[in-house]
N, C-alpha and C positions, 0 to 999 in steps of 0.2 A: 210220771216224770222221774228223771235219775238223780241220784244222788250219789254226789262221787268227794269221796276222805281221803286227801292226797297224805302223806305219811314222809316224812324223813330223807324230803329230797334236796340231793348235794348234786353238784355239778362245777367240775372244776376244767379249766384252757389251762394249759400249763399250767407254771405257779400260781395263777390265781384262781381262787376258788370263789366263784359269783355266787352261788347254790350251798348254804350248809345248814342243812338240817330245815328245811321248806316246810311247813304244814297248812294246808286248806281247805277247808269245805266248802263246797258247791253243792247249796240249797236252790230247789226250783221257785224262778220267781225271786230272784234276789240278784243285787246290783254291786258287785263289788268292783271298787276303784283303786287299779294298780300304781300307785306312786315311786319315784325314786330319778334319781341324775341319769341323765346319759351316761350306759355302759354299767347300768346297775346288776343288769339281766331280766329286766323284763320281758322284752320278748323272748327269749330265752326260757324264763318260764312257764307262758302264755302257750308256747310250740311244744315244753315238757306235757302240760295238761291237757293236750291236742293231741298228746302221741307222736308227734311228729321229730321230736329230736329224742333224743335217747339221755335218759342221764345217767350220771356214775350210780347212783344210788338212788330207788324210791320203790314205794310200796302203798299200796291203798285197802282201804276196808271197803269190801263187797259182803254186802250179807254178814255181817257181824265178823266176815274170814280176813284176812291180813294176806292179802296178793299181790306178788313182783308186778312191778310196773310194765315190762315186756311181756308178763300172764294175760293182762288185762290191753293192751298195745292195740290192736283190732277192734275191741268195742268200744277204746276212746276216737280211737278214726270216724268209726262208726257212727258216735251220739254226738263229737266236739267240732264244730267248725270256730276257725282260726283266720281272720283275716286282717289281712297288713295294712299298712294305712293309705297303699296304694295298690289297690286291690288288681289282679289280672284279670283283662277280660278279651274275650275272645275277638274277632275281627268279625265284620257283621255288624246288626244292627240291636238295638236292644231286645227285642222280640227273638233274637237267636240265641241272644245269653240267656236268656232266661229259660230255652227252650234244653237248654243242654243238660240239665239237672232230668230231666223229665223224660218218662217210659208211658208206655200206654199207647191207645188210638189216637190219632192225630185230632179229633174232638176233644176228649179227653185233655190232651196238653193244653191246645187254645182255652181250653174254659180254665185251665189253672194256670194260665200266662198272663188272661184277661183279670184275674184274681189279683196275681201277684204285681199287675200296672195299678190298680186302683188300690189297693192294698199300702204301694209306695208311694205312688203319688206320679206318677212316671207316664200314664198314658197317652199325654201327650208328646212324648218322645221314644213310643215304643219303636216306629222307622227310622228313628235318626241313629246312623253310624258311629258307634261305643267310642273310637276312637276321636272324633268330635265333641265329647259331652265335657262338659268342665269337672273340676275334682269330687265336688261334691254330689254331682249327677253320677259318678261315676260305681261313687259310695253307695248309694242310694242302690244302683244297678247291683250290684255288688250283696247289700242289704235282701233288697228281692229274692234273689236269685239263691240266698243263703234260703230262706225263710219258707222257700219253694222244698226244700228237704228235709221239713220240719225237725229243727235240730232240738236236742236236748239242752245243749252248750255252748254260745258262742264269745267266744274269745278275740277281743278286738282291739289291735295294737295304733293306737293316737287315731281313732278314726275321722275326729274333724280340725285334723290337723290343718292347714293352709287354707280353711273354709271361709268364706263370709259369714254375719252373723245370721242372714237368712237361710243359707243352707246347713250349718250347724242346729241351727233348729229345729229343721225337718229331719236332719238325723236324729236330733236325741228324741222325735217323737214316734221314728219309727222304732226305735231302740225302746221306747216307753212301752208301745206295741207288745212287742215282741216278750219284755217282761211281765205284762198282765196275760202272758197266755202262759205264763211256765216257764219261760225263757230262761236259763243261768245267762247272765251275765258279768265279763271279767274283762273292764277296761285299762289298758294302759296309756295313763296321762301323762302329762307335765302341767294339764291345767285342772285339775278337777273341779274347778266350779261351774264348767260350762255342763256336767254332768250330775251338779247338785239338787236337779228336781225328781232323779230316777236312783239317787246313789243311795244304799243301805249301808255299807261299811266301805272305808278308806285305808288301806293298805298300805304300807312303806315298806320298800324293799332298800335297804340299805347293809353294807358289808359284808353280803350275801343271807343278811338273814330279814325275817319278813314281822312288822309288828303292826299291831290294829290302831289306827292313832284314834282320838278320845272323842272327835264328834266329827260329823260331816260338814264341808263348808257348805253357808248357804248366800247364794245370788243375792244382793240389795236390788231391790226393785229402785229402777230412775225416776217413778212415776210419782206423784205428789197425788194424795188420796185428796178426796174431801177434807177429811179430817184434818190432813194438816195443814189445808189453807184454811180452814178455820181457826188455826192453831197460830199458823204467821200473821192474821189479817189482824188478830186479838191482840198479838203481841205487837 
């Protein structure tokens, strides 16, 4: 798996400058949680580590070497998927999105389409029409269909945004997935503790620059253990 050391990335819209002086490491198998207010530049940065937008400035260590961010542009395309929190899918039915990533004999595809439904959890709506699926099925579709081009990196901007609690669940466990195979991981929240079972490091992006904050938030269970009904009954 890759390893990728982002270096001294700026990024400025006119007068302001969102991006100054960015630095990141993306370890395989590691969960990091992008924080900051609307309009901090997250996805902004999420799209820089993607290759997908271009910045004023940046450079990364390959192999001990220090290379331009545009050097290296093709093989972050290549290893990084990037997906937004309303992900595009094709018109079709879910069995076609997920077929569109995929090369080979038409055996071939079906046995890694049937993979990729049980894999997500989706098989039972492999026929049904992408544009009928609700947000978080959509996610999920989405999720698949990444996972079918076995990425290096994925980059994933509020992914269970407007979700119920049940399908934010199935995401962060296909998200779990994904990290015990090698996964990089690099979410951008506004909530991170719906991400506190999978999260390694938590991130704040604020006035364009990027700091590690001191611990991960962790979820309170609603659940009353034994323990502490024997602890209320006592008392």
């Amino acid at each position: 798996m890759i390893e990728l050391r982002y270096r001294d990335i700026h990024k400025r819209f006119g007068r302001r400058e969102i991006l100054r002086g960015v630095e990141l490491d993306l370890e395989p198998g590691r969960c990091q949680l992008l924080c900051g207010k609307n309009g901090a530049g997250k996805s902004t940065l999420l799209r820089i580590l993607a290759g997908m937008e271009k910045p004023d400035k940046a450079s990364l260590v390959v192999d001990g070497a220090i290379r331009r961010w545009r050097q290296v542009r093709r093989e972050l395309l290549a290893r990084c998927i990037y997906l937004h929190q309303t992900p595009y899918l094709f018109e079709g039915s879910v069995r076609k999105n997920l077929n569109y990533p995929l090369s080979g004999s038409r055996e071939t595809r079906a046995a890694r389409i049937a993979e990729a439904l049980q894999w997500s959890g989706l098989s039972a709506l492999s026929e049904q029409a992408a544009h009928r699926l609700s947000g978080g099925e959509r996610q999920r579709v989405a999720l698949a269909r990444a996972w079918l081009r076995n990425p290096d990196v994925m980059l994933l901007d509020e992914p269970t945004s407007n979700m119920d609690v049940g399908c934010r669940q199935r995401t962060v466990e296909l998200l779990s997935r994904l990290k015990r195979e090698g996964v990089v991981l690099v979410i951008a929240t506004h909530d991170p503790m719906h991400f506190s079972p999978i999260a390694d490091t938590v991130l704040d992006l604020e006035g364009g620059e990027l700091t590690e904050s001191e611990s991960v938030p962790v979820r309170r269970s609603s659940k009353v253990t034994p323990l502490a009904r024997l602890s209320r009954a006592a008392g």
